[in-house]
TORKEPA-73361 format. One line per 3 residues: number of its first residue (from 1); their letters; for each residue x, y negated, z negated of C-alpha. Coordinates in nm, 3 decimals, padded with zeros to 5 digits. Each point is the difference from the previous one (the first is absolute). Layout:
NUM> a> X,Y,Z | ...
This chain:
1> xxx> 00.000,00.000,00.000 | 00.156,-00.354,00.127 | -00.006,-00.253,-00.258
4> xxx> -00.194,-00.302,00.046 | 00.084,-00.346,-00.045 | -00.245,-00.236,00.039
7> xxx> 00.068,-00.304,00.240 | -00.030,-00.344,-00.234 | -00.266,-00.169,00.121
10> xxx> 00.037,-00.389,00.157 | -00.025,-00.314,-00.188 | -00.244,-00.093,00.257
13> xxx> -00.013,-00.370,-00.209 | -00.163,-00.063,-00.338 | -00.365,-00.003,00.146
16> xxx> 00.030,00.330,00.181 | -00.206,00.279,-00.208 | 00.215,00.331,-00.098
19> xxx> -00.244,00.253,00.191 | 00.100,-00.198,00.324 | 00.357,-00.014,-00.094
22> xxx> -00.046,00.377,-00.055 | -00.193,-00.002,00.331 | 00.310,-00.181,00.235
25> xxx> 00.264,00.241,-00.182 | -00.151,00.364,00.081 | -00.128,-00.180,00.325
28> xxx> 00.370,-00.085,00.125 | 00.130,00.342,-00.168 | -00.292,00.187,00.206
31> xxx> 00.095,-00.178,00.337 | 00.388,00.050,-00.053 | -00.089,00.349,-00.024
34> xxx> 00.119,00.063,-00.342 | -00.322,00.188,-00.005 | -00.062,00.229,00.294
37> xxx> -00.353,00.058,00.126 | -00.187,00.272,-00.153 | 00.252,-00.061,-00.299
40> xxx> -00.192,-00.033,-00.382 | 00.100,-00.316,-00.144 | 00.105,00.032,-00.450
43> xxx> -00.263,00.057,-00.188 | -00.211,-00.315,-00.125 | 00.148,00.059,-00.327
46> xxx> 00.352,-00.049,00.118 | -00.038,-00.253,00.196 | -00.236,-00.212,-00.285
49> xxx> 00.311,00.048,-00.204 | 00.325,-00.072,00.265 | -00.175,-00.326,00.073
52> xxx> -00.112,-00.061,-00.386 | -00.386,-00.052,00.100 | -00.383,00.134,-00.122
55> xxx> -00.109,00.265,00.190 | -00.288,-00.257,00.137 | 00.262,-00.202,00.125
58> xxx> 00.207,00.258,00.180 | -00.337,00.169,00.146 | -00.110,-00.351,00.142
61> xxx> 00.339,-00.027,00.160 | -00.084,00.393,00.179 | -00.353,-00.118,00.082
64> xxx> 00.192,-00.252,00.223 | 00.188,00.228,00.119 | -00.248,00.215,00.125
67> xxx> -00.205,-00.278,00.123 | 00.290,-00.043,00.245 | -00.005,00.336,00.106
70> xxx> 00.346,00.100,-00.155 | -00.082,00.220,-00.232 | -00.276,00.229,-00.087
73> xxx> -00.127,00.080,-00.374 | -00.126,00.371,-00.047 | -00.195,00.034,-00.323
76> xxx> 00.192,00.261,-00.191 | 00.282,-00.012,00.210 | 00.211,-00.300,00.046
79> xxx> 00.041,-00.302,00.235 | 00.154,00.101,00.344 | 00.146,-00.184,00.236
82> xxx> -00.217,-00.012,00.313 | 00.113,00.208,00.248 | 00.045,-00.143,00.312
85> xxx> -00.262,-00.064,00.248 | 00.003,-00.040,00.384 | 00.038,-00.319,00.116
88> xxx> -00.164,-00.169,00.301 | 00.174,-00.294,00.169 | -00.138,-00.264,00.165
91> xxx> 00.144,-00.165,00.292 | -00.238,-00.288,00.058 | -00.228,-00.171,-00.305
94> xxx> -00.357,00.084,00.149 | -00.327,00.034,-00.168 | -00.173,00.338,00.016
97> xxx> -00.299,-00.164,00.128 | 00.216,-00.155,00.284 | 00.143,00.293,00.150
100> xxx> -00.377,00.184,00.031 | -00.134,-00.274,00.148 | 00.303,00.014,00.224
103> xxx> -00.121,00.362,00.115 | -00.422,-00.112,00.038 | -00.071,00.127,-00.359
106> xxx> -00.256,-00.162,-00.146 | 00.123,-00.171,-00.362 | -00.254,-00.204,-00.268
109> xxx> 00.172,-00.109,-00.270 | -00.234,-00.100,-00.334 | 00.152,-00.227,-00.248
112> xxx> -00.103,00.124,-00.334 | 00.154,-00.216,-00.221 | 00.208,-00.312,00.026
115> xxx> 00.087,-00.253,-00.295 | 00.320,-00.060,-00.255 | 00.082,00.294,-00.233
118> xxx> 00.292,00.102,-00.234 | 00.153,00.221,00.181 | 00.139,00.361,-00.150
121> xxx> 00.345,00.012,-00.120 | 00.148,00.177,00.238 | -00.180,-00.225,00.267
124> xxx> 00.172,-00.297,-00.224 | 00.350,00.225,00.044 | -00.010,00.010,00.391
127> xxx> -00.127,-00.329,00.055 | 00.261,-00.178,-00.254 | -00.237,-00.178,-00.186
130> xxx> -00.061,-00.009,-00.353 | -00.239,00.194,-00.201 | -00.171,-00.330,-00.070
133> xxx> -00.066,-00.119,00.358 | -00.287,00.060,00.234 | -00.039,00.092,00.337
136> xxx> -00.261,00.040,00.280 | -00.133,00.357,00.051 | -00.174,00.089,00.287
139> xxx> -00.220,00.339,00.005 | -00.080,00.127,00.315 | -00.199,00.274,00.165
142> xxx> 00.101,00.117,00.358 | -00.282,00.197,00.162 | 00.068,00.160,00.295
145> xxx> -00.186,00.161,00.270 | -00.270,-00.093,-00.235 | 00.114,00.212,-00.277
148> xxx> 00.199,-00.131,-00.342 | 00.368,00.095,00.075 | 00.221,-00.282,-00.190
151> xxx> 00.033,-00.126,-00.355 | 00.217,-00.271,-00.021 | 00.107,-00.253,-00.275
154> xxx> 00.215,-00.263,00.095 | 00.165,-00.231,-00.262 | 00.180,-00.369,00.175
157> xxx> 00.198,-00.212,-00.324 | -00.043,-00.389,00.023 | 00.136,-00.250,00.162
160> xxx> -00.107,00.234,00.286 | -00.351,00.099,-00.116 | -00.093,-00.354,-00.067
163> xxx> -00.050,-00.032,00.376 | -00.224,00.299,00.136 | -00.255,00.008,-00.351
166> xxx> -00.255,-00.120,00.246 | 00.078,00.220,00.307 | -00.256,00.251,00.155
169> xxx> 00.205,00.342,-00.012 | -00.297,00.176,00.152 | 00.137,-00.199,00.347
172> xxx> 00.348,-00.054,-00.061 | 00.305,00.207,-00.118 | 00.185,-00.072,-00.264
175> xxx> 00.321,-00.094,00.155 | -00.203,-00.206,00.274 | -00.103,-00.186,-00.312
178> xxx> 00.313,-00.078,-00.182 | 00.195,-00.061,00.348 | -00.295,-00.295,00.119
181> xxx> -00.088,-00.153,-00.354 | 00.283,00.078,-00.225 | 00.273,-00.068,00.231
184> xxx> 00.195,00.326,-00.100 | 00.193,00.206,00.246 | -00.009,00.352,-00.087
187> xxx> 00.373,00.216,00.004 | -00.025,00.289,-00.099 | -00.180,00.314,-00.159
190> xxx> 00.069,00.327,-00.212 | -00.287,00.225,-00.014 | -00.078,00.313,-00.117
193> xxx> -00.275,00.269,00.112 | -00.061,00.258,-00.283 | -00.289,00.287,-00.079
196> xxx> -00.171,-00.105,-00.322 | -00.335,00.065,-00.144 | -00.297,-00.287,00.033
199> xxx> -00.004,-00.214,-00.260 | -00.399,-00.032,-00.160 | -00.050,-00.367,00.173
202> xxx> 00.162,00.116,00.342 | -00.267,00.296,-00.054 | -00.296,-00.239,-00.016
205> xxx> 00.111,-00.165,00.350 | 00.143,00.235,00.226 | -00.350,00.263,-00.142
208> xxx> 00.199,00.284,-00.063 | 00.032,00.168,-00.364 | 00.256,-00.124,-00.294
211> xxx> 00.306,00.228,00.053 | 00.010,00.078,00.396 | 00.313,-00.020,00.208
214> xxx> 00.109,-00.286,00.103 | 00.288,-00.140,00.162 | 00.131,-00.366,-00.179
217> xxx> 00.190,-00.275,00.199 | 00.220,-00.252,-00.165 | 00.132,-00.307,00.148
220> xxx> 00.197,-00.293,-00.107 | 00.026,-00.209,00.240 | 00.309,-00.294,-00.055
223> xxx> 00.051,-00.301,00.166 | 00.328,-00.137,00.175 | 00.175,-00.087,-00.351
226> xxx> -00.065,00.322,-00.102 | -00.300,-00.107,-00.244 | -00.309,00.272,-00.040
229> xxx> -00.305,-00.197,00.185 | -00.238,00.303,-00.015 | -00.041,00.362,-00.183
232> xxx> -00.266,00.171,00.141 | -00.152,00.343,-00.133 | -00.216,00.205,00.250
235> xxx> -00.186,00.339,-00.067 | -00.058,00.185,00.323 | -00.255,00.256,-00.026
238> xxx> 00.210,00.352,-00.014 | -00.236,00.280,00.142 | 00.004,-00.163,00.380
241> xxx> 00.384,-00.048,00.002 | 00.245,00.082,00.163 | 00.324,-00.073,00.125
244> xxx> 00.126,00.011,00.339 | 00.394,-00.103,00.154 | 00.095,-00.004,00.345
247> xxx> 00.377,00.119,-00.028 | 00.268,-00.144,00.250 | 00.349,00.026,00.053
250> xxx> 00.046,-00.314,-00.198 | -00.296,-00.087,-00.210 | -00.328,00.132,-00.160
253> xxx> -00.316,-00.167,00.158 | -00.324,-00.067,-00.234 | -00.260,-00.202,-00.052
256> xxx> -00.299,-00.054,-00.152 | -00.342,00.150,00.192 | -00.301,00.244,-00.026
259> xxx> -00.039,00.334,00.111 | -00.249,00.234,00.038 | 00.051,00.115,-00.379
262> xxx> 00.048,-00.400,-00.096 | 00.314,-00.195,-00.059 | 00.284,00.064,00.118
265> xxx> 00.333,-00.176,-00.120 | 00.348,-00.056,00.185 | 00.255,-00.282,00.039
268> xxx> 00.361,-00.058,00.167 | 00.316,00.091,-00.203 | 00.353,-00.095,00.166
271> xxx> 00.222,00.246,00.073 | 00.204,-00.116,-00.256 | -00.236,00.095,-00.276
274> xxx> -00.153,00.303,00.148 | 00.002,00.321,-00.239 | 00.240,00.275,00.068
């Protein structure tokens, strides 16, 4: 049995709480791969005592954690680090609802919900904002071919959400809107396509029951200084998926459409970042 040592946790200033200290440590200790995927991280116990916290305050730091996706708690078990997940990568920033239109599909989109909210904390975490700021969130429906096929929850921080409050979203995309009223020129995206089960209040809109299949798509989008302007959160109804790649020489084709079953997904990955 190796011996642990448990990393010491950053200042992180005066006003920065201990879980989230705790948090940024087994976050950068995770990600430098001094935990390997799959790999059970020291009991709650020992790591409560190497950092010289409660046990509330180390298992808010792991609920962080696993709101990010890096780790996973299993009751009687441990916390594990997530193992890893296949990653989708995105050669263009397009909306889903852009490229089936693109192909004759026909796309509603419903806006649910729109107005100023706290957002989560690991929302808060990916959008660098504090725990006391607000943002806009934006919940969507996307109906297609007439049936309920997208979830989505889209959170924008201010200064940016400031200028699209009053936007119809039913008509125009949200990058459309932050480009023509906000002024903000979109860079970049990392997103994420994983298989998750629906969420009660994804449930309710997409009419399928608590618990089902789904796929989940994460987004942050960042702007040309690097800044996160958008994270988005879409549930994608799991029963009518699947996935389909056109393999070349030098890339993998996909995109998203609908089949005969329902959705299909795809995208373009260089060459360069093709699996082996």
């Amino acid at each position: 049995m190796q011996d642990y040592r448990a990393p010491t946790a950053e200042t992180g200033g005066r006003g920065t709480p201990k879980y989230e200290q705790i948090r940024k440590d087994l976050a950068s200790a995770i990600r430098a791969g001094n935990y390997r995927p799959g790999e059970a991280l020291p009991s709650q116990r020992e790591l409560s005592a190497s950092y010289g916290v409660t046990l509330m305050t180390l298992r808010q730091a792991l609920r962080l954690l696993s709101d990010e996706g890096l780790v996973v708690q299993q009751p009687g078990r441990g916390t594990f680090v997530t193992p890893p997940k296949l990653a989708y990568q995105r050669e263009t920033l397009r909306s889903m609802s852009d490229e089936l239109r693109s192909q004759g599909i026909d796309v509603e989109t419903k806006v649910v919900r729109l107005g100023n909210r706290q957002p989560p904390a690991s929302v808060c975490a990916v959008l660098a904002i504090s725990r006391r700021q607000r943002a806009l969130r934006i919940e969507r429906l996307r109906i297609v071919d007439g049936k309920p096929a997208v979830h989505q929850v889209s959170w924008v921080p201010e200064p940016f959400a400031e200028s699209i409050r009053q936007m119809d979203f039913t008509e125009m995309t949200l990058y459309a809107a932050l480009a023509e009223h906000a002024g903000v020129a979109v860079s970049r995206g990392s997103e994420t396509i994983r298989p998750a089960l629906v969420t009660c209040e994804a449930a309710r809109y997409l009419r399928i029951t608590q618990g089902s299949p789904v796929f989940v798509r994460e987004r942050v989008t960042l702007g040309i200084d690097d800044s996160p302007i958008v994270f988005d959160r879409a549930s994608i109804t799991g029963d009518p998926m699947v996935i389909r790649t056109e393999r070349v020489s030098n890339t993998v084709q996909w995109s998203w459409g609908v089949s005969s079953k329902g959705l299909d997904v795809g995208g373009a990955v260089p060459a360069s970042r093709r699996d082996p």
